[in-house]
N, CA, C and O atoms as a Tinker XYZ file with bonds, in Angstrom:
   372  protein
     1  N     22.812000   48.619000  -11.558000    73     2
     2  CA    21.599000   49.386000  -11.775000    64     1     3
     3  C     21.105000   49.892000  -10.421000    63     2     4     5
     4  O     21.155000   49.171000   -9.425000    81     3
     5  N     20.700000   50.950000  -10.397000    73     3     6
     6  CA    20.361000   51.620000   -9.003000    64     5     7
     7  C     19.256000   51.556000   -8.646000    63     6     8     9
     8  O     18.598000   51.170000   -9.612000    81     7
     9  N     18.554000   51.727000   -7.696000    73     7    10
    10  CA    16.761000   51.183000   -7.093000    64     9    11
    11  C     16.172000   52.337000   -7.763000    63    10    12    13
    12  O     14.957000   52.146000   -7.706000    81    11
    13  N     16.392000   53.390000   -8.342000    73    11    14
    14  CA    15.703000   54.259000   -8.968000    64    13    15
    15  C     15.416000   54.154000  -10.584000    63    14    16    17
    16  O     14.575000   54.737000  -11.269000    81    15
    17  N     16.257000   53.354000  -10.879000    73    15    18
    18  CA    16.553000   53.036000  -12.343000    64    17    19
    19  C     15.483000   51.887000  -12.644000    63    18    20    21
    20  O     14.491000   51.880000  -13.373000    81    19
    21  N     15.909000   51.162000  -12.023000    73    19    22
    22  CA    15.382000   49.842000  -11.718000    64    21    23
    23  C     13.507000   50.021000  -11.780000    63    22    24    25
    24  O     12.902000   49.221000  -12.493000    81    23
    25  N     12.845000   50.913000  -11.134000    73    23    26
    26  CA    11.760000   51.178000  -10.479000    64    25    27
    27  C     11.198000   52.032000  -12.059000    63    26    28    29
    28  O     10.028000   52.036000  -12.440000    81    27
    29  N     12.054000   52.525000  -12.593000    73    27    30
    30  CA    11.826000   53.416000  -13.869000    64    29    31
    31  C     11.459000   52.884000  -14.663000    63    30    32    33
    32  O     10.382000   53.186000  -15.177000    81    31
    33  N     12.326000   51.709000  -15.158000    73    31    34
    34  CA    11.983000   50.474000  -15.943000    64    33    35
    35  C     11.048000   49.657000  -15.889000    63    34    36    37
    36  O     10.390000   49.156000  -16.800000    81    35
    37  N     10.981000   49.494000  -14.510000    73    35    38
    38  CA    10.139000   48.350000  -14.051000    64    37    39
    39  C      8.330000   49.321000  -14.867000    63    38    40    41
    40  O      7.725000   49.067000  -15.908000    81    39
    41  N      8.066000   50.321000  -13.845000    73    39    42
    42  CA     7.196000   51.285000  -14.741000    64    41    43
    43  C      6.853000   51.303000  -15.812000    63    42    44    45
    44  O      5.642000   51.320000  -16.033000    81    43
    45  N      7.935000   51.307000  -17.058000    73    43    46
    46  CA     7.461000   51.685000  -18.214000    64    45    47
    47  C      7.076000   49.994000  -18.566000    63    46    48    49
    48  O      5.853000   49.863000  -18.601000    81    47
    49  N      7.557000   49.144000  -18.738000    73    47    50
    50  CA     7.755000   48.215000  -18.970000    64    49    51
    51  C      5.901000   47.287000  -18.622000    63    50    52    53
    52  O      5.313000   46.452000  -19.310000    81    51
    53  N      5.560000   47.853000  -17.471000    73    51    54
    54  CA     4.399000   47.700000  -17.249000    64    53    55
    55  C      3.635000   48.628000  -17.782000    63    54    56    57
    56  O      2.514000   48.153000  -17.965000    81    55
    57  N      3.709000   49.782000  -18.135000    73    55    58
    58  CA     2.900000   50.481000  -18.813000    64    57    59
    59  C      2.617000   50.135000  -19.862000    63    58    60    61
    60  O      1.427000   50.107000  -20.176000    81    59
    61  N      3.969000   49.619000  -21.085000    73    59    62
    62  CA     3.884000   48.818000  -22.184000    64    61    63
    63  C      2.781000   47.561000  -22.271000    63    62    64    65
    64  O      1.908000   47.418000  -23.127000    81    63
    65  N      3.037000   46.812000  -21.288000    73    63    66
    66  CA     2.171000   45.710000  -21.126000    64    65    67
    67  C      0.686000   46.144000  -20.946000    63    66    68    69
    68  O     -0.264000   45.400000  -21.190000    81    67
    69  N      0.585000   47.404000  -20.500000    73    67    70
    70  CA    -1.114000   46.931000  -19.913000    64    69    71
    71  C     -1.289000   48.050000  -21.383000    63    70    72    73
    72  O     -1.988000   47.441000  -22.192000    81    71
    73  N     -0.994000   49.069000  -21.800000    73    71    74
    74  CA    -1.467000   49.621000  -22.897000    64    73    75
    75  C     -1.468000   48.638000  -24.403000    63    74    76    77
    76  O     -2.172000   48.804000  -25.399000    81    75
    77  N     -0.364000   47.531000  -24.133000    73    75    78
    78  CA    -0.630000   46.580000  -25.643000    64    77    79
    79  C     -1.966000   45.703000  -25.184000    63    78    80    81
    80  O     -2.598000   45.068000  -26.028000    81    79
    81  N     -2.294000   45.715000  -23.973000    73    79    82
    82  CA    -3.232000   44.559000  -23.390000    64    81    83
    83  C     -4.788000   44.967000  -23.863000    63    82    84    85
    84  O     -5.743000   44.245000  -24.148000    81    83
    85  N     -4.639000   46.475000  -23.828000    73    83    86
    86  CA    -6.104000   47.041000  -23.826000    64    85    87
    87  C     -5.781000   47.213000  -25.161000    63    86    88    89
    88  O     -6.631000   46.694000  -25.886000    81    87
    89  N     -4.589000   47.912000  -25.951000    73    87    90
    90  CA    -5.047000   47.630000  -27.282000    64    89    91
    91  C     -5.499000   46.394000  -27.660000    63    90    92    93
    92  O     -6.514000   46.573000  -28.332000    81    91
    93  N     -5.201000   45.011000  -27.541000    73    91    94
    94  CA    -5.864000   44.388000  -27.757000    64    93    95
    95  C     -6.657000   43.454000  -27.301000    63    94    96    97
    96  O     -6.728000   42.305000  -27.738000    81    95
    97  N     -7.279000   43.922000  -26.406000    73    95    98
    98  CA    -9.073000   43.965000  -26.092000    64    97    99
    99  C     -9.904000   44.983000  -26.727000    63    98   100   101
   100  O    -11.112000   45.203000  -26.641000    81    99
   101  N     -8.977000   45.548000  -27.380000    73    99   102
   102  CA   -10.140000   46.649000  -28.377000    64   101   103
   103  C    -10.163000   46.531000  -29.511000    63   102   104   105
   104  O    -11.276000   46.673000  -30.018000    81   103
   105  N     -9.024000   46.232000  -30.423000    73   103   106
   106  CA    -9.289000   45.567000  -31.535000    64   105   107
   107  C    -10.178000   43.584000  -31.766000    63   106   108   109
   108  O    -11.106000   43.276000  -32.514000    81   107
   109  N     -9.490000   42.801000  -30.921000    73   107   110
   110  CA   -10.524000   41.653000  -30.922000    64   109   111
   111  C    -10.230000   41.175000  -29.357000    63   110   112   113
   112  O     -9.155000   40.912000  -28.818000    81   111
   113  N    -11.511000   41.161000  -28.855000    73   111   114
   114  CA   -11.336000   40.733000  -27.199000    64   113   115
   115  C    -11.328000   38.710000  -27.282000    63   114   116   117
   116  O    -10.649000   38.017000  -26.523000    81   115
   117  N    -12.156000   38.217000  -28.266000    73   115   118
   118  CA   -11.576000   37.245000  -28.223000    64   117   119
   119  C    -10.554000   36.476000  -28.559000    63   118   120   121
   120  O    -10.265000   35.337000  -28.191000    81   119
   121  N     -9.956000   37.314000  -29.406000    73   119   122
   122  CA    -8.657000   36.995000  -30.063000    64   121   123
   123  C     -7.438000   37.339000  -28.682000    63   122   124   125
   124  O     -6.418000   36.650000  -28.633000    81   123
   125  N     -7.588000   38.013000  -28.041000    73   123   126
   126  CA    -7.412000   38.611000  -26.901000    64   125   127
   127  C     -7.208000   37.459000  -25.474000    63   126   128   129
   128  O     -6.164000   37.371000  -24.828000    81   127
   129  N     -8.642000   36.544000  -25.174000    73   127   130
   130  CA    -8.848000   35.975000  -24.361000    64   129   131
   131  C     -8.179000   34.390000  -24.886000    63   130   132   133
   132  O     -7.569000   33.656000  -24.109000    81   131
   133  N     -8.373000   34.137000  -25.994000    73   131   134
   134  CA    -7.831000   32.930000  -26.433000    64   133   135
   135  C     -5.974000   32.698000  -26.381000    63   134   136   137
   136  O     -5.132000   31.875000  -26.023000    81   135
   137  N     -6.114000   34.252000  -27.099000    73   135   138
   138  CA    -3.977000   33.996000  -27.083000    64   137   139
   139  C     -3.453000   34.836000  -25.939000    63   138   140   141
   140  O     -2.691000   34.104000  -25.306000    81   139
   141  N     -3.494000   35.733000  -25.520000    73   139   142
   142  CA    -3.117000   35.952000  -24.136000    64   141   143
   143  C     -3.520000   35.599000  -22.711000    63   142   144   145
   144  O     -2.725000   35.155000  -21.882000    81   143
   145  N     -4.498000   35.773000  -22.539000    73   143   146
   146  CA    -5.094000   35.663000  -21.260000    64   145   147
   147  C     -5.428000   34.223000  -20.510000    63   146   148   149
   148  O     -5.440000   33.976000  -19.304000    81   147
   149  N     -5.774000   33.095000  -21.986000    73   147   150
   150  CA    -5.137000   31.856000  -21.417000    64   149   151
   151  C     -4.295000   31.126000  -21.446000    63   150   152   153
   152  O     -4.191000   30.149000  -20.705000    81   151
   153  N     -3.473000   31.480000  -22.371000    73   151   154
   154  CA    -2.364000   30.783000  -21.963000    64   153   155
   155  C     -1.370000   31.929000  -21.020000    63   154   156   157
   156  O     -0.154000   31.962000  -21.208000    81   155
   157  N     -1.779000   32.480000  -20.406000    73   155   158
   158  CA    -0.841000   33.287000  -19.701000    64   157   159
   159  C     -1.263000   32.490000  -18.372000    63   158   160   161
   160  O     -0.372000   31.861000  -17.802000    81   159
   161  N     -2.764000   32.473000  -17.759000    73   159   162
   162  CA    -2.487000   31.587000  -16.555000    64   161   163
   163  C     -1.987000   30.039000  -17.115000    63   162   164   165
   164  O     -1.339000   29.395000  -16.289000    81   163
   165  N     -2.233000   29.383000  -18.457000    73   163   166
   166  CA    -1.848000   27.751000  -18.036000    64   165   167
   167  C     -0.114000   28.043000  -18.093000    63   166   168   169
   168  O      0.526000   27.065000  -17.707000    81   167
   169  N      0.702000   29.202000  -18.503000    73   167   170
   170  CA     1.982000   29.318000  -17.981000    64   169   171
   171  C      2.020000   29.494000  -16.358000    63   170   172   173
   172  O      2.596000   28.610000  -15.724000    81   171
   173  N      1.537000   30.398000  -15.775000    73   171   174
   174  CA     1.297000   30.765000  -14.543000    64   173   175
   175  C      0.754000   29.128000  -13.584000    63   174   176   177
   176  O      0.816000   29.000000  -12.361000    81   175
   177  N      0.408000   28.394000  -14.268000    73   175   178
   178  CA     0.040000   27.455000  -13.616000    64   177   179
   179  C      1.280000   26.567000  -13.635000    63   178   180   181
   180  O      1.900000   26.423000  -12.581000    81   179
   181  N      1.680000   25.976000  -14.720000    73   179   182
   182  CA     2.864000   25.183000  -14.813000    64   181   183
   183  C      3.994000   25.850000  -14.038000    63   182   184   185
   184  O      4.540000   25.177000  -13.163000    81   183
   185  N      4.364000   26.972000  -14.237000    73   183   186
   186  CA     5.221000   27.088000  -13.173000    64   185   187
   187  C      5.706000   27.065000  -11.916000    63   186   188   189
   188  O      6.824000   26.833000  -11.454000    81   187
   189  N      4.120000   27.497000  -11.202000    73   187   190
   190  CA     4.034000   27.077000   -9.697000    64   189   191
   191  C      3.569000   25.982000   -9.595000    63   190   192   193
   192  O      3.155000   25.841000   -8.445000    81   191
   193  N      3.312000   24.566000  -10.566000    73   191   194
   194  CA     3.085000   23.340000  -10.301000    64   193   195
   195  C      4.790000   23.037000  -10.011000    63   194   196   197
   196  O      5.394000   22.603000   -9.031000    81   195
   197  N      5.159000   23.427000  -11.174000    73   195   198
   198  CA     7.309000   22.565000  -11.049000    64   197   199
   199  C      7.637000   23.420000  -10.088000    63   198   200   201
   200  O      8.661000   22.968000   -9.576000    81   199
   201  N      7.300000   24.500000   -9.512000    73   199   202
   202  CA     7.745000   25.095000   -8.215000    64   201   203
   203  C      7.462000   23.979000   -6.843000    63   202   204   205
   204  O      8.162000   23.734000   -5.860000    81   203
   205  N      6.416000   23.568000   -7.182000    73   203   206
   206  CA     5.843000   22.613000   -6.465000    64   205   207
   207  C      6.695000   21.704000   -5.962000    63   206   208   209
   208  O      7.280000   21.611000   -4.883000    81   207
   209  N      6.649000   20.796000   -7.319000    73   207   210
   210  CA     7.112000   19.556000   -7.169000    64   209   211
   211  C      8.929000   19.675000   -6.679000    63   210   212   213
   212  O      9.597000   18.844000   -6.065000    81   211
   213  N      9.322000   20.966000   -7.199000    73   211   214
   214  CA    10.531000   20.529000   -6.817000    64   213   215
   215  C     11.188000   21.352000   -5.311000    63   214   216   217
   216  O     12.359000   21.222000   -4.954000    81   215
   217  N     10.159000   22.186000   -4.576000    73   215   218
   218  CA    10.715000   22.703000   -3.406000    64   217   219
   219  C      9.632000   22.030000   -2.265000    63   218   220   221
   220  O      9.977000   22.021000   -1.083000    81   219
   221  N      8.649000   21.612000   -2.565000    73   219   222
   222  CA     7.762000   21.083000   -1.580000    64   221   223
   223  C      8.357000   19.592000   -0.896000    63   222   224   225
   224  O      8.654000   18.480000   -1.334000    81   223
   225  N      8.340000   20.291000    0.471000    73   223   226
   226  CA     9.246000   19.256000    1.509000    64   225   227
   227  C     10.609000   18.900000    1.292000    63   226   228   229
   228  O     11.081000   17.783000    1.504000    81   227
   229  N     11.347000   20.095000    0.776000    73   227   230
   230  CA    13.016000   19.813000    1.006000    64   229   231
   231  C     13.463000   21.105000    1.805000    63   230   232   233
   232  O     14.403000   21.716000    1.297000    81   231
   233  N     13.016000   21.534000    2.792000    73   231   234
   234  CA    13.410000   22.203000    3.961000    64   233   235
   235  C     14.391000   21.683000    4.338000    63   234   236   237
   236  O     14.354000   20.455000    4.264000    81   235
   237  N     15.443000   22.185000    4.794000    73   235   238
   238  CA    16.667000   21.265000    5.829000    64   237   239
   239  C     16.154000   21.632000    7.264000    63   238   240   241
   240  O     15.837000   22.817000    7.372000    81   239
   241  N     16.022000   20.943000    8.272000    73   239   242
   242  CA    15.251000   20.547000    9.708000    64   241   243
   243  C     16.750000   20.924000   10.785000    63   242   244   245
   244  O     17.502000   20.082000   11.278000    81   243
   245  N     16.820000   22.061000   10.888000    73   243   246
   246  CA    18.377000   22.150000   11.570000    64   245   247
   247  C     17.472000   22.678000   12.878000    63   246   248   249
   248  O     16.472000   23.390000   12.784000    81   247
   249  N     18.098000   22.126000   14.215000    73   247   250
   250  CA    17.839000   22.465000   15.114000    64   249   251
   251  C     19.222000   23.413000   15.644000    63   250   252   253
   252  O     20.406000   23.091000   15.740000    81   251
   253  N     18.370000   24.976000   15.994000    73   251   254
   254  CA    19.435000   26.200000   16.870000    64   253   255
   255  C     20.032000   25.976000   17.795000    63   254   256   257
   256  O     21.133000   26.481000   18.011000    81   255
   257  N     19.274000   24.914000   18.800000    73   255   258
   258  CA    20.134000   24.874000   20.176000    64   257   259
   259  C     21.347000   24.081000   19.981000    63   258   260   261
   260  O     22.369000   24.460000   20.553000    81   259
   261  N     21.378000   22.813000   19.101000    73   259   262
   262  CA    22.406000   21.792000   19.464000    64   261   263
   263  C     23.088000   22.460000   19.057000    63   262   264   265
   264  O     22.702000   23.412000   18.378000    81   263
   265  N     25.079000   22.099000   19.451000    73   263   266
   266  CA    26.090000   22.451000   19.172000    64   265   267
   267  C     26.621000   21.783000   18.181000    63   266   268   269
   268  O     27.629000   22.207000   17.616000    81   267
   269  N     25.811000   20.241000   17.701000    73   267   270
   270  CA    26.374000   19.763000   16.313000    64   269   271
   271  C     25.333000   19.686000   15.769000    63   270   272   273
   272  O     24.190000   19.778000   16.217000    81   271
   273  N     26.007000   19.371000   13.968000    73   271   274
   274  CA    24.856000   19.338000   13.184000    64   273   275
   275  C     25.135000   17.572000   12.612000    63   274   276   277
   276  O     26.164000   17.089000   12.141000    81   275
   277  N     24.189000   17.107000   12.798000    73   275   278
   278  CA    24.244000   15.560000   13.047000    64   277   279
   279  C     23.409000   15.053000   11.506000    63   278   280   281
   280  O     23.377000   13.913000   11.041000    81   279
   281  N     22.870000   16.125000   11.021000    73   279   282
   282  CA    22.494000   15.636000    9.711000    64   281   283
   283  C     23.179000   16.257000    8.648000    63   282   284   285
   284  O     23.583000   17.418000    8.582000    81   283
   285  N     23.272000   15.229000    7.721000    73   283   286
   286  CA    23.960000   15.904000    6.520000    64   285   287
   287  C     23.411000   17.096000    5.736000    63   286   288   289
   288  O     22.211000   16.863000    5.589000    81   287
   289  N     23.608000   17.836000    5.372000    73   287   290
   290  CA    23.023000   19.425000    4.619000    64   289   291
   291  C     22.189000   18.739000    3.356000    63   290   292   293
   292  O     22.810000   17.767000    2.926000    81   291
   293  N     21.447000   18.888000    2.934000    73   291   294
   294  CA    20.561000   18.285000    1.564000    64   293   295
   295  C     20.174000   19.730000    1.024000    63   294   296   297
   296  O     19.874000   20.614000    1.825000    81   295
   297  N     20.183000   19.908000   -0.055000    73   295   298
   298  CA    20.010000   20.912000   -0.920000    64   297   299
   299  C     18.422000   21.202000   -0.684000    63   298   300   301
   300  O     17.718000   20.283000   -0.265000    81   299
   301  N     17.668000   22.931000   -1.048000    73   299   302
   302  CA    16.808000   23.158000   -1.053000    64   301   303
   303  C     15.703000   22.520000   -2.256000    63   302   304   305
   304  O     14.496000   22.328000   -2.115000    81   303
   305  N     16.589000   22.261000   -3.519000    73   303   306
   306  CA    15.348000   21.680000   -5.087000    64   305   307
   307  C     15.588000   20.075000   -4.753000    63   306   308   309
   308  O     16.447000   19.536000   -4.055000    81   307
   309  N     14.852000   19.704000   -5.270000    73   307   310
   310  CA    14.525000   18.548000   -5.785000    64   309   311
   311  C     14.866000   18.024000   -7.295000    63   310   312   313
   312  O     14.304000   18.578000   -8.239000    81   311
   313  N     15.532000   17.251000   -7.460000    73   311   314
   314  CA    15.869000   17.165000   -8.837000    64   313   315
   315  C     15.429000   16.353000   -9.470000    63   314   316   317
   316  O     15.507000   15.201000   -9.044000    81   315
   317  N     14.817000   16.597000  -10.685000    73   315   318
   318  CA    13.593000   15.744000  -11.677000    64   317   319
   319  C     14.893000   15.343000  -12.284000    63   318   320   321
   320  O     15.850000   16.107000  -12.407000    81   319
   321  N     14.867000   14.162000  -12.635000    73   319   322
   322  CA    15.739000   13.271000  -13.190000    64   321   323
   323  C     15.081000   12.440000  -14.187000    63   322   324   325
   324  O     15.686000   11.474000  -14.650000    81   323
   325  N     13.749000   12.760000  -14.608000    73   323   326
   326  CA    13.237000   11.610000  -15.440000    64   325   327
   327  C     13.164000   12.229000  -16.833000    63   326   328   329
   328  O     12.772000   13.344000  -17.179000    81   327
   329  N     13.680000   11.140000  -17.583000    73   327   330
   330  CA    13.827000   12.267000  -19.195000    64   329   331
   331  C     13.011000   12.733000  -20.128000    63   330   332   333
   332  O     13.180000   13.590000  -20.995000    81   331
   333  N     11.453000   11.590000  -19.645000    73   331   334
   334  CA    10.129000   12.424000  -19.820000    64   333   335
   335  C      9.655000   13.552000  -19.143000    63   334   336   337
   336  O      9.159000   14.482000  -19.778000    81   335
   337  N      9.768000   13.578000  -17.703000    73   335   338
   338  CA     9.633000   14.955000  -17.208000    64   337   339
   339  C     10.249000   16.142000  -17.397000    63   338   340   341
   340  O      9.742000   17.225000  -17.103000    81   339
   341  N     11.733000   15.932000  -18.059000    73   339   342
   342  CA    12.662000   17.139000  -18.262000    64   341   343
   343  C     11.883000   17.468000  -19.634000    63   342   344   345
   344  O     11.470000   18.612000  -19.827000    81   343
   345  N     11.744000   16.722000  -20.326000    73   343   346
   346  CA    10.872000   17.219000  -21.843000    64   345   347
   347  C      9.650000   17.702000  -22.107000    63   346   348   349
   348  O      9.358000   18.506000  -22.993000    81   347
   349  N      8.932000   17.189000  -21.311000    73   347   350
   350  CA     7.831000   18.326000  -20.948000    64   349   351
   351  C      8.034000   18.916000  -20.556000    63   350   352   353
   352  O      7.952000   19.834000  -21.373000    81   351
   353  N      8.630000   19.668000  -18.847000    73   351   354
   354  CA     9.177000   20.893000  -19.013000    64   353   355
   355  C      9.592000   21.512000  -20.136000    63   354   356   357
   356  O      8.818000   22.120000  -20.875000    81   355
   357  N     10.771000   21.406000  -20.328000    73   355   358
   358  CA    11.223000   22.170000  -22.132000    64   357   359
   359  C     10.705000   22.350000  -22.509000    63   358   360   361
   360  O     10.376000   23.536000  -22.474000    81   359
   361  N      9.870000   21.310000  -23.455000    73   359   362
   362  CA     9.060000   21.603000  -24.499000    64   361   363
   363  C      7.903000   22.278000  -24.660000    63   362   364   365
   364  O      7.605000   22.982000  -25.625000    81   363
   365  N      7.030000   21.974000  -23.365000    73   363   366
   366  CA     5.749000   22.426000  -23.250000    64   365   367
   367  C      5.635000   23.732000  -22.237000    63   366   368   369
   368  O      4.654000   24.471000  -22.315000    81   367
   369  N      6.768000   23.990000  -21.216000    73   367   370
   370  CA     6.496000   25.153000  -20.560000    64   369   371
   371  C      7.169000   26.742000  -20.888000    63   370   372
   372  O      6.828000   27.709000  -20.207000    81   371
């Protein structure tokens, strides 16, 4: 897909969104605020919470000058391994 194509789409695609948005804030604004608008941030929230939890403080610490690398490479995520936490994810996000 080419950066012009891409940018075309991207466009309409948002146009779609904000014209279904105001249609409905004009037919019912609270019907409106209840099913879109909040659960759109508590998605927006959960996601940059598990963004959180799983990139916060796994930087790899490589120093430029030395000529060796004396620590082992550790991956950038963090991996949730608990089978209650994987299910809330799933289920609830």
């Amino acid at each position: 897909m080419q950066a012009g194509d891409f940018y075309a789409k991207s466009c309409k695609e948002w146009t779609v969104v904000g014209v279904s948005h105001i249609a409905l804030l004009i037919v019912d604004w609270r019907k409106f605020f209840l099913y879109v608008w909040i659960s759109h941030f508590f998605a927006q929230w959960a996601i940059v919470s598990m963004n959180m939890l799983q990139h916060d403080g796994c930087d790899v610490n490589v120093d430029l000058d030395s000529r060796c690398q004396c620590e082992a490479v550790r991956t950038h995520v963090r991996e949730i391994n608990l089978p209650f936490a994987v299910l809330f994810v799933f289920v609830f996000e």
